[in-house]
PAMIMAR-415953 format. One record per residue: residue in one letter; z negated, x, y negated of N, C-alpha, C in turn. Coordinates in nm, 2 decimals. Last residue first. Layout:
+-----+--------+--------+---------+--------+---------+----------+--------+--------+---------+
| res |   n.up | n.east | n.north |  ca.up | ca.east | ca.north |   c.up | c.east | c.north |
+-----+--------+--------+---------+--------+---------+----------+--------+--------+---------+
|   A |      Z |      X |       Y |      Z |       X |        Y |      Z |      X |       Y |
...
+-----+--------+--------+---------+--------+---------+----------+--------+--------+---------+
***
This chain:
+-----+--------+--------+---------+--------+---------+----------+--------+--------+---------+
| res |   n.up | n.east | n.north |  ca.up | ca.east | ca.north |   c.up | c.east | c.north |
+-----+--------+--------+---------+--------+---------+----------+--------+--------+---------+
|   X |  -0.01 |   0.48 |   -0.08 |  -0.02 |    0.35 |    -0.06 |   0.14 |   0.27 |   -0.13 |
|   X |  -0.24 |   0.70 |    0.11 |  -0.09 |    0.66 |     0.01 |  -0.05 |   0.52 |    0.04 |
|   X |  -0.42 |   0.78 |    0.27 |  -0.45 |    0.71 |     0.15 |  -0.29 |   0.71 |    0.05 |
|   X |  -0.56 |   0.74 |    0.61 |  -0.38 |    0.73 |     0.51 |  -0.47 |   0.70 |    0.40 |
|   X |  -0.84 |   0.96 |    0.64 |  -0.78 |    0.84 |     0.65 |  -0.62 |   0.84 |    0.56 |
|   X |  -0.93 |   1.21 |    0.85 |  -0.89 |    1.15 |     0.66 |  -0.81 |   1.06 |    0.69 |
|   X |  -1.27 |   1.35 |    0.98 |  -1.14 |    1.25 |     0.97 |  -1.09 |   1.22 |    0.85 |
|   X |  -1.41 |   1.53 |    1.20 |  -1.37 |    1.56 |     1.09 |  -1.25 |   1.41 |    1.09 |
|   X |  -1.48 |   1.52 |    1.45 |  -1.55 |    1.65 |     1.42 |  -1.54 |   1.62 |    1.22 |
|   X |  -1.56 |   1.37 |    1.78 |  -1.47 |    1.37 |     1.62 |  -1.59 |   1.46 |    1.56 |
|   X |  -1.46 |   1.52 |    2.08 |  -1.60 |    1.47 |     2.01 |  -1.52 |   1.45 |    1.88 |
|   X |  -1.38 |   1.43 |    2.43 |  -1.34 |    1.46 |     2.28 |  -1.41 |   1.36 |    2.19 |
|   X |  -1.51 |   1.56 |    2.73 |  -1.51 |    1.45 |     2.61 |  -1.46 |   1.50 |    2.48 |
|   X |  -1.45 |   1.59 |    3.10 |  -1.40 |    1.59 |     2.93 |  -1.42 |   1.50 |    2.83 |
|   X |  -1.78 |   1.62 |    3.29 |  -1.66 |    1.52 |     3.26 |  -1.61 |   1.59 |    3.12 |
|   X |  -1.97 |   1.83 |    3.34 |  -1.84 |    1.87 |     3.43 |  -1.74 |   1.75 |    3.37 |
|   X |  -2.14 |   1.78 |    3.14 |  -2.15 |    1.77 |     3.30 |  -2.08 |   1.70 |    3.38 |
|   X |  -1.92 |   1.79 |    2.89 |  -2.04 |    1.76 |     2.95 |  -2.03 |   1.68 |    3.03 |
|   X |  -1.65 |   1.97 |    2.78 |  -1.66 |    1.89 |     2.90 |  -1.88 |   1.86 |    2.89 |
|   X |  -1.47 |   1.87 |    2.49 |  -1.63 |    1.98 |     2.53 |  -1.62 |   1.93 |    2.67 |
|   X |  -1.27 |   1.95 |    2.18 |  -1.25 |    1.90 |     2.37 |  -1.34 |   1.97 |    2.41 |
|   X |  -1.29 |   1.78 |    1.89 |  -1.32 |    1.88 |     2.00 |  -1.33 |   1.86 |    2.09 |
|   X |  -1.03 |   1.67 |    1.63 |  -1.16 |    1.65 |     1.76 |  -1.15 |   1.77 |    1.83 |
|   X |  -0.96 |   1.54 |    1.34 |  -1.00 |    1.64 |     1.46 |  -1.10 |   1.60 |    1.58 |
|   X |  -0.76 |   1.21 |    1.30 |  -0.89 |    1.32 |     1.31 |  -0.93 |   1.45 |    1.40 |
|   X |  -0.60 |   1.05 |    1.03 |  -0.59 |    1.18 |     1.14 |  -0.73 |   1.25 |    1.14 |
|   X |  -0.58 |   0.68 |    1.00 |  -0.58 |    0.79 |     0.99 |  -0.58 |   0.92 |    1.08 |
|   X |  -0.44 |   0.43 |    1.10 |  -0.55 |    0.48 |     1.01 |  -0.58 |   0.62 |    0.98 |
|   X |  -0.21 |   0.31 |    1.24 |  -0.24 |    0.45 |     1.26 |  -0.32 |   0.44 |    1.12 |
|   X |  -0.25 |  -0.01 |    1.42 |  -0.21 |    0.02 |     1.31 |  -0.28 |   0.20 |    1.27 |
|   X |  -0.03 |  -0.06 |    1.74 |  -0.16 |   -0.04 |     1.65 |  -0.14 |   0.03 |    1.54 |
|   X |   0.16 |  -0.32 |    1.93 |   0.16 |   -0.18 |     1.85 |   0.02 |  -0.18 |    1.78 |
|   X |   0.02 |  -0.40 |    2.24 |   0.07 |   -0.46 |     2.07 |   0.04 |  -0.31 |    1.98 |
|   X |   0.14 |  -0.36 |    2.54 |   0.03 |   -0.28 |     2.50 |   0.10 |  -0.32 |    2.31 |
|   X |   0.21 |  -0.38 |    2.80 |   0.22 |   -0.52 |     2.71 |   0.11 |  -0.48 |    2.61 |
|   X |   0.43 |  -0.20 |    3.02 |   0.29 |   -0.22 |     2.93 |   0.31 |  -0.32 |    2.87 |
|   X |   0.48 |  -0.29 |    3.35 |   0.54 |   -0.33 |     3.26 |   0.45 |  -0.32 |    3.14 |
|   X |   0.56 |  -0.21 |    3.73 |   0.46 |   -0.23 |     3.59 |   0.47 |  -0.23 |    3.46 |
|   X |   0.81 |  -0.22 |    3.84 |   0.68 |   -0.34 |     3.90 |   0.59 |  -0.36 |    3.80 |
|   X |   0.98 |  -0.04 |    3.70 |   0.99 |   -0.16 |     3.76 |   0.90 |  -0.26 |    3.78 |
|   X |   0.77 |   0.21 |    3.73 |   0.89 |    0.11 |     3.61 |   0.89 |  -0.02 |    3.62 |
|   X |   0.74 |   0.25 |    4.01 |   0.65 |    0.19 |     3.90 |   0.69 |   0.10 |    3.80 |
|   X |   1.05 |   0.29 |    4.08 |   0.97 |    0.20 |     4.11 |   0.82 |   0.09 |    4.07 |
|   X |   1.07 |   0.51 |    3.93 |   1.16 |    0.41 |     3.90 |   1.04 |   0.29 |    3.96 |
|   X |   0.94 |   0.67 |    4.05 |   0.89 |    0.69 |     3.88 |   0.96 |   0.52 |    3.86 |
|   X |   0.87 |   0.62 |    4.39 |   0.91 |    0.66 |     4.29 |   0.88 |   0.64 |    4.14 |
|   X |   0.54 |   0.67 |    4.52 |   0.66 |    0.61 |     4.50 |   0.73 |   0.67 |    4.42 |
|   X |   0.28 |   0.74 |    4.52 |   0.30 |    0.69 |     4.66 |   0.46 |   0.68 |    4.65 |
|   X |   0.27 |   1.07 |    4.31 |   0.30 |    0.91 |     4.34 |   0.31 |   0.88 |    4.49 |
|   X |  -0.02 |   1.25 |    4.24 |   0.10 |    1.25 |     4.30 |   0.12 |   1.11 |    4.32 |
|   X |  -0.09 |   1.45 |    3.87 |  -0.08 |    1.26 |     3.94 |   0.03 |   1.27 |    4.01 |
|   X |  -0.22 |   1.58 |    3.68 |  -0.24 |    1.62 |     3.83 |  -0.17 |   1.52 |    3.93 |
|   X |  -0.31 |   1.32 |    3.47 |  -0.28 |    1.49 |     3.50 |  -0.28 |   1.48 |    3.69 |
|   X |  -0.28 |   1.06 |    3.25 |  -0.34 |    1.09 |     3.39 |  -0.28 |   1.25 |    3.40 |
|   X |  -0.23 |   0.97 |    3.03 |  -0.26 |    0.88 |     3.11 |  -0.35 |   0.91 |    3.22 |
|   X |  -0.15 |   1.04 |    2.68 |  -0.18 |    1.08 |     2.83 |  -0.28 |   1.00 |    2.91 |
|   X |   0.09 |   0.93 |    2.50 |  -0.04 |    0.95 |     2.52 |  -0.07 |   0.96 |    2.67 |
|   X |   0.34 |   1.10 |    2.25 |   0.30 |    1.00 |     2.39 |   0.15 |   1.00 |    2.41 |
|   X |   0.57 |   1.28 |    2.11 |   0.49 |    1.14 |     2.09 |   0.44 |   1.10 |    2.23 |
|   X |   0.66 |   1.56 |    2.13 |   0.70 |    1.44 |     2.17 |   0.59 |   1.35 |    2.22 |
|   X |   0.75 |   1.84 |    1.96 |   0.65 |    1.67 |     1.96 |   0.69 |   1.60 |    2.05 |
|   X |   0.78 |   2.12 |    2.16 |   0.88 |    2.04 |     2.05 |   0.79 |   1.89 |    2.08 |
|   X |   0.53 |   2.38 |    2.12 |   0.66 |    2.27 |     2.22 |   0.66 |   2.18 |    2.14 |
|   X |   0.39 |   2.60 |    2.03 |   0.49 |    2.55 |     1.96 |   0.58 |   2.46 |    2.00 |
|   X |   0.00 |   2.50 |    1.99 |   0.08 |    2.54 |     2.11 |   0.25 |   2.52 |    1.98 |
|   X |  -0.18 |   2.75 |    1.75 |  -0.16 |    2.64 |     1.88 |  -0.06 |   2.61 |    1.95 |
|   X |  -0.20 |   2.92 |    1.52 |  -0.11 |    2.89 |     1.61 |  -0.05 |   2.79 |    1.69 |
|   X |  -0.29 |   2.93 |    1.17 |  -0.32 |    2.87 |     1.34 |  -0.21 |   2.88 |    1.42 |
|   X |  -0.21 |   3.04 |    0.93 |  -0.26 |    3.17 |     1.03 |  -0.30 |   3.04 |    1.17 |
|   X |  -0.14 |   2.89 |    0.76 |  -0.28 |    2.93 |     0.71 |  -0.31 |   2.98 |    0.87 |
|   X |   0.08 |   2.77 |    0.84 |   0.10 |    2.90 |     0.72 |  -0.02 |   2.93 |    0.70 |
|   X |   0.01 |   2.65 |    1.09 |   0.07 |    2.75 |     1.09 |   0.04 |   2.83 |    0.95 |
|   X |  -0.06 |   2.41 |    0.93 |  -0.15 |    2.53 |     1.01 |  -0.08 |   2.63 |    1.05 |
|   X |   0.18 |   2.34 |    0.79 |   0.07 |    2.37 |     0.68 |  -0.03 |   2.45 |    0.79 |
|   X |   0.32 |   2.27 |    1.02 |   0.38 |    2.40 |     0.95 |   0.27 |   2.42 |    0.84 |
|   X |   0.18 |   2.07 |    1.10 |   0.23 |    2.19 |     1.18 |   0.26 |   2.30 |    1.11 |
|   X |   0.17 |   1.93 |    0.95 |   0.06 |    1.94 |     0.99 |   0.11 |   2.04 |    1.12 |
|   X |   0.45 |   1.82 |    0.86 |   0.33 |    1.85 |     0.82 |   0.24 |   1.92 |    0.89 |
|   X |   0.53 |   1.73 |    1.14 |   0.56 |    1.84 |     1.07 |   0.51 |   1.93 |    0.93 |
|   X |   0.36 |   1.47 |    1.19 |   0.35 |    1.58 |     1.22 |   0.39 |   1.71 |    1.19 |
|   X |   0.42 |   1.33 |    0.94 |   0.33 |    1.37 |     0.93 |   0.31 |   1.51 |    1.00 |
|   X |   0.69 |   1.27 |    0.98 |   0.65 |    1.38 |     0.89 |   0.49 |   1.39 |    0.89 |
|   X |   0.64 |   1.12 |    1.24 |   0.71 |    1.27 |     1.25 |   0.68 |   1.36 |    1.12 |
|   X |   0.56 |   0.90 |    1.12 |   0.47 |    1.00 |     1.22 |   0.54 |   1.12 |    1.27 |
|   X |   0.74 |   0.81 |    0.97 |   0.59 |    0.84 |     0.87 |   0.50 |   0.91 |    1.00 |
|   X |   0.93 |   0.75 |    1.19 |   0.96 |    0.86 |     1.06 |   0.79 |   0.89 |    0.99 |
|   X |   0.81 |   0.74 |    1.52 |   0.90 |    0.66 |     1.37 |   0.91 |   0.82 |    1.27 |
|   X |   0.93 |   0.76 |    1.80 |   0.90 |    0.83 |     1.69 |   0.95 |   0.81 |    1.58 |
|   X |   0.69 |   0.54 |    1.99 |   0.84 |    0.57 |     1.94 |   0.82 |   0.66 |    1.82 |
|   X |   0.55 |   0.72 |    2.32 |   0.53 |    0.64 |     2.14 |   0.64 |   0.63 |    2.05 |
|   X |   0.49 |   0.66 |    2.62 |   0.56 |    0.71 |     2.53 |   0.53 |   0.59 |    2.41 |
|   X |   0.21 |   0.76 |    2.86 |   0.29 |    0.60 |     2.79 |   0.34 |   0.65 |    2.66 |
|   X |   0.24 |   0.95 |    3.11 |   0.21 |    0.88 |     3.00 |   0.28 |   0.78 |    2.94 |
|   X |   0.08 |   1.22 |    3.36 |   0.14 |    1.07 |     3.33 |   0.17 |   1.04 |    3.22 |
|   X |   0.20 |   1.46 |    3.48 |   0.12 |    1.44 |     3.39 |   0.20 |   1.30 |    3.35 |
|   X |   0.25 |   1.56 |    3.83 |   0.31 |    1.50 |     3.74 |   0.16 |   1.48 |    3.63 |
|   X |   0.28 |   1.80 |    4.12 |   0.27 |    1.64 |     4.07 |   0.30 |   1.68 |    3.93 |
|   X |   0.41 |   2.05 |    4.17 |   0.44 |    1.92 |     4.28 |   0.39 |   1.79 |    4.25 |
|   X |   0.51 |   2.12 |    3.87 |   0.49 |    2.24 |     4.01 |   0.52 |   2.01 |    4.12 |
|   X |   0.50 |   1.87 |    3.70 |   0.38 |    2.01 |     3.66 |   0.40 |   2.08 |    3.85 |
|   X |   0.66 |   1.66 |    3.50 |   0.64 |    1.73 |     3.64 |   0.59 |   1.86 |    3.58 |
|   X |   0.58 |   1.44 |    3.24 |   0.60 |    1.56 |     3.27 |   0.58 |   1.62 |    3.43 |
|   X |   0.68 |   1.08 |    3.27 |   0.62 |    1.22 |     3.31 |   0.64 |   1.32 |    3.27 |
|   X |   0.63 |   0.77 |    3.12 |   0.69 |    0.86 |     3.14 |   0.57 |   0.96 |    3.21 |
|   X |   0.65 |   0.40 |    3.01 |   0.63 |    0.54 |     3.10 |   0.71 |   0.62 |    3.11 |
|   X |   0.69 |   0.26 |    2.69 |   0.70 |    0.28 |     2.79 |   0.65 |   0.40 |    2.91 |
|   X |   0.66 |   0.27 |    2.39 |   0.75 |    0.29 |     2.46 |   0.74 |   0.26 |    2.59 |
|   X |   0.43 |   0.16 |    2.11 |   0.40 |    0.20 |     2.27 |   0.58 |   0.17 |    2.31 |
|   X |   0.44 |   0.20 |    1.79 |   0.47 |    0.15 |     1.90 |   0.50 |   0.23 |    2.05 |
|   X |   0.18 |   0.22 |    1.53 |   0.23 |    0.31 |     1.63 |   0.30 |   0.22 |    1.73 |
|   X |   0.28 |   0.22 |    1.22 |   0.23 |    0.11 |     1.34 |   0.26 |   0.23 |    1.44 |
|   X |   0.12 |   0.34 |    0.85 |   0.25 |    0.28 |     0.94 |   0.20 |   0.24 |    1.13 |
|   X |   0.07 |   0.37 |    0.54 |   0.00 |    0.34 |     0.70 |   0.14 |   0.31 |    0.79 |
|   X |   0.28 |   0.62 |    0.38 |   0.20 |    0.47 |     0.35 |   0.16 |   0.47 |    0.49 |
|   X |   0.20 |   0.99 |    0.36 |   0.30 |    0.87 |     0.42 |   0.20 |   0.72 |    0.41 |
|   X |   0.06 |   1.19 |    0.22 |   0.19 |    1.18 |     0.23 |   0.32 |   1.06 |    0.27 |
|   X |  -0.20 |   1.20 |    0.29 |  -0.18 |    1.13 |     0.18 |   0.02 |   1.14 |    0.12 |
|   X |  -0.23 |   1.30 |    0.53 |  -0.30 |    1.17 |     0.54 |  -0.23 |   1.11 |    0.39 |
|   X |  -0.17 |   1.60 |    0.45 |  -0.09 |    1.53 |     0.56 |  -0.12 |   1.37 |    0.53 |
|   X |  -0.41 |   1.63 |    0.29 |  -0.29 |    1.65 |     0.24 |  -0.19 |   1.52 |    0.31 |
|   X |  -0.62 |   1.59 |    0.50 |  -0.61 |    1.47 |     0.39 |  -0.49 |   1.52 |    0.34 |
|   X |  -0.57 |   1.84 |    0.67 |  -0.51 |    1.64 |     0.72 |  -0.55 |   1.57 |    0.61 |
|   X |  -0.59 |   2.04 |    0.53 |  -0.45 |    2.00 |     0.58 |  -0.43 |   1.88 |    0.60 |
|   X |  -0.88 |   2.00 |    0.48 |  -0.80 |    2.01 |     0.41 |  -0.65 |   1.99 |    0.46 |
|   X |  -0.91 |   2.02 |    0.79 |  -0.96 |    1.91 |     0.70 |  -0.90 |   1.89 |    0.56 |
|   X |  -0.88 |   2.30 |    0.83 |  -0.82 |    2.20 |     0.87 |  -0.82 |   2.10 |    0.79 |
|   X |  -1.05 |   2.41 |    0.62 |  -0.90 |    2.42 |     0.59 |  -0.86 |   2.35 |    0.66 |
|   X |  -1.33 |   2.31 |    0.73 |  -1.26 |    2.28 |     0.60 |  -1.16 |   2.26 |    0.58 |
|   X |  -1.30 |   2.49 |    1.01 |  -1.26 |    2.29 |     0.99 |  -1.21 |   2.26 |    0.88 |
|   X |  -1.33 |   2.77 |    0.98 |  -1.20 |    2.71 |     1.03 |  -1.17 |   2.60 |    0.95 |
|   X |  -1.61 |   2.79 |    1.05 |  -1.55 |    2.81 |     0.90 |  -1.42 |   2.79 |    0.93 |
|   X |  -1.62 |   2.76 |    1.34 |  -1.66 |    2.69 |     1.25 |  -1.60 |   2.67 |    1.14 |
|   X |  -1.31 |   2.85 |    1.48 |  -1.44 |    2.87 |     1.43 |  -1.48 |   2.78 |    1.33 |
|   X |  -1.10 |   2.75 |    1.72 |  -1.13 |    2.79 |     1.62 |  -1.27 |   2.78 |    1.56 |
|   X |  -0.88 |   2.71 |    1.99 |  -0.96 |    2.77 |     1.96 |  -0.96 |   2.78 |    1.79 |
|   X |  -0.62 |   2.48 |    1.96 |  -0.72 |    2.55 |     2.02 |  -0.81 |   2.60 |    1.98 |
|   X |  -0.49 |   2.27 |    1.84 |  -0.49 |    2.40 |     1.80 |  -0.56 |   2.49 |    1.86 |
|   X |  -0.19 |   2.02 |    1.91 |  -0.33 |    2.10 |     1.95 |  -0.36 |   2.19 |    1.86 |
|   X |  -0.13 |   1.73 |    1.70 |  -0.13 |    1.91 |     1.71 |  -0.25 |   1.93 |    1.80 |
|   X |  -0.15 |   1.47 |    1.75 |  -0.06 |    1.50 |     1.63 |  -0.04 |   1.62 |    1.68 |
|   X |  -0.22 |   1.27 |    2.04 |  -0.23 |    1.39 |     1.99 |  -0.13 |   1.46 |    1.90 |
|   X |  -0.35 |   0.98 |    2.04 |  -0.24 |    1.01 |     2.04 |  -0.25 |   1.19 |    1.97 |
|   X |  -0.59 |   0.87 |    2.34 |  -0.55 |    0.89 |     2.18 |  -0.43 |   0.98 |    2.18 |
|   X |  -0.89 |   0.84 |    2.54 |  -0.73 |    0.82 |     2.52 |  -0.69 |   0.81 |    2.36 |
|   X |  -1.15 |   0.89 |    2.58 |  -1.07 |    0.94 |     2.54 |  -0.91 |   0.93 |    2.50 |
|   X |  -1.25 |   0.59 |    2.68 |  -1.31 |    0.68 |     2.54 |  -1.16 |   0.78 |    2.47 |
|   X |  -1.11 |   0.56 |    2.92 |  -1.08 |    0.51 |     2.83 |  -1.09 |   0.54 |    2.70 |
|   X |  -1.06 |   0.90 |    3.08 |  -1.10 |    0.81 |     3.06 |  -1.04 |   0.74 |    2.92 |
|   X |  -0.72 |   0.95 |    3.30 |  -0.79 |    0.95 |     3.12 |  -0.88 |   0.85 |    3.14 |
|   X |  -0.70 |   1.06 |    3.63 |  -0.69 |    0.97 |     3.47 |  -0.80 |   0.97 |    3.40 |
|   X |  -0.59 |   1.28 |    3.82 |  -0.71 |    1.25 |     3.71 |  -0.66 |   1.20 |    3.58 |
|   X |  -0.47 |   1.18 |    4.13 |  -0.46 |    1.22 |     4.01 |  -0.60 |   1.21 |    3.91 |
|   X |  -0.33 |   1.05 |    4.44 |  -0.44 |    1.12 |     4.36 |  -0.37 |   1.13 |    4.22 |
|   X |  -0.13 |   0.85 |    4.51 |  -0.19 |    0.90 |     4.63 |  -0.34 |   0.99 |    4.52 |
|   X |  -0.05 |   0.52 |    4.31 |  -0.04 |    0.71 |     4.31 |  -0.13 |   0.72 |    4.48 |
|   X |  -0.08 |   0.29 |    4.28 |   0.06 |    0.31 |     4.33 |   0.06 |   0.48 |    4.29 |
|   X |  -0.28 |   0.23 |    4.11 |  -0.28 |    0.18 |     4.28 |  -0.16 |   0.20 |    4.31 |
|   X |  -0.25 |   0.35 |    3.90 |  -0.32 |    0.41 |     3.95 |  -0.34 |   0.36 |    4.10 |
|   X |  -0.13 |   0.15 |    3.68 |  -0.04 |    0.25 |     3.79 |  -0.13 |   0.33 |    3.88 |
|   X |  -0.40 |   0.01 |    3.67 |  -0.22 |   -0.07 |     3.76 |  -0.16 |   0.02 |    3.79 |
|   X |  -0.47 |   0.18 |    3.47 |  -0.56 |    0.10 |     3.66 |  -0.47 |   0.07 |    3.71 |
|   X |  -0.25 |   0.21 |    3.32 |  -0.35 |    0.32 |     3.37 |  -0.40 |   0.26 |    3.50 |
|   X |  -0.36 |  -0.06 |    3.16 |  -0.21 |   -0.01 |     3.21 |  -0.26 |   0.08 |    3.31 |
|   X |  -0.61 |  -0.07 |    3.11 |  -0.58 |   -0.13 |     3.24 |  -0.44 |  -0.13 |    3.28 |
|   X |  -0.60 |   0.15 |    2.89 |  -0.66 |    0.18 |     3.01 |  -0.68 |   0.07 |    3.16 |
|   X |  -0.41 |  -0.02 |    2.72 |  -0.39 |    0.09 |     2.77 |  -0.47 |   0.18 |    2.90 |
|   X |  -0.62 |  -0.17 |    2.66 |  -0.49 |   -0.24 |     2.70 |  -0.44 |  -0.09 |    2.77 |
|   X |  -0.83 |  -0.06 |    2.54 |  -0.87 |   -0.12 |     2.63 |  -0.73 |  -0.16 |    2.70 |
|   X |  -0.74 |   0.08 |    2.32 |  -0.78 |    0.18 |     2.44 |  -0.82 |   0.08 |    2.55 |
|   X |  -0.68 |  -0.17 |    2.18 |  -0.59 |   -0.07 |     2.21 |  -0.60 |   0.03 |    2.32 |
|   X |  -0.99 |  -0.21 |    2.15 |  -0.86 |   -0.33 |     2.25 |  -0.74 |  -0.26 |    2.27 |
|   X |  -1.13 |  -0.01 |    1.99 |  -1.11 |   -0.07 |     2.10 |  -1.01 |  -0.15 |    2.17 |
|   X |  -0.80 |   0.17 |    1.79 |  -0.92 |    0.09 |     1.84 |  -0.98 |   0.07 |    1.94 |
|   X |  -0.75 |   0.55 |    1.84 |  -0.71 |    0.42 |     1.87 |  -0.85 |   0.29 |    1.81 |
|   X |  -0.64 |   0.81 |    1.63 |  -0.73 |    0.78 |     1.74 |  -0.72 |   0.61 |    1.75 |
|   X |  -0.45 |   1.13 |    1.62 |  -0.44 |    0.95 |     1.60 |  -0.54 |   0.86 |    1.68 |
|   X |  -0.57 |   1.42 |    1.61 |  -0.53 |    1.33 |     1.72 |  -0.52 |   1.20 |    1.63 |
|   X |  -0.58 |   1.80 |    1.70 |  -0.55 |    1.64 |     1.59 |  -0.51 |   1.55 |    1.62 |
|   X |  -0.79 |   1.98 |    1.87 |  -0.70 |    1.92 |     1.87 |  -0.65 |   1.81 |    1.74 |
|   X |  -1.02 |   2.29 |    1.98 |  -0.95 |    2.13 |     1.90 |  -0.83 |   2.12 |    1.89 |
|   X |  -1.23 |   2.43 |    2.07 |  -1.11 |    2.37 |     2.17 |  -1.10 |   2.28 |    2.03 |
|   X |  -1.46 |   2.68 |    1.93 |  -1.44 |    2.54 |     1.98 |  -1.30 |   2.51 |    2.00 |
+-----+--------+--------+---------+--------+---------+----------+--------+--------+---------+
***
């Protein structure tokens, strides 16, 4: 199975963020945006792994989960990654300190128990859209579109599995540990 560790949102959070998304979405020519369900903040990919796997994950994220008091995620602004001729969309996350150590946690504890996943350097954000060509410039959006997206409070870290049913992507929760340091 496809997994990932992800910070997962409330409703109104994935709700505010997915009509950011519709607003820049009238100012592209194509792209595939995130449904709302899915939107969330990705701690680690790991890809591929087997059942007997999850425990030790699971074990790593209540470790990870019990390392840092609750802390806020704040929404930054837009950005891209350029992919060849379009672009992967997203709304940047500032990178506090209780979400960096987490991450690094949770990188180097799967790593030392043999996961690989991907090794590109964190950078906080949540994805908006893939494949996405603009009618305009990056500036331009900037400009006109503005998130008004109220930071959210990060509860905890959960796995999920990335399954497509019929033909759409859905990430399923597989496993969750909530912050428990207090």
């Amino acid at each position: 199975m496809r997994t990932f560790i992800a910070i997962e949102f409330d409703r109104e959070t994935k709700e505010a963020l997915h009509e950011y998304s519709r607003e820049i979405r009238l100012m592209t020519k194509a792209g595939n945006f995130s449904y709302k369900e899915n939107l969330h903040l990705t701690v680690k990919f790991i890809g591929e792994v087997q059942e007997n796997d999850i425990p030790i994950i699971k074990r790593i994220m209540d470790e990870a989960s019990g390392l840092v008091e609750p802390f806020d995620i704040e929404f930054t602004g837009l950005g891209s990654f350029k992919t060849g001729s379009d672009h992967i969309l997203w709304i940047g996350v500032k990178a506090s300190d209780p979400l960096i150590e987490t991450c690094k946690y949770v990188n180097a504890a799967l790593f030392a128990k043999g996961f690989k996943g991907d090794n590109k350097p964190f950078k906080p954000h949540i994805t908006l859209g893939r494949r996405v060509l603009f009618k305009t410039s990056m500036e331009d959006i900037k400009s006109k579109i503005k998130p008004e997206i109220k930071p959210v409070h990060a509860k905890g870290l959960t796995l999920m599995e990335s399954v497509r049913v019929r033909g759409r992507l859905m990430y399923i929760p597989i496993a969750h540990s909530g912050i428990t340091k207090k």
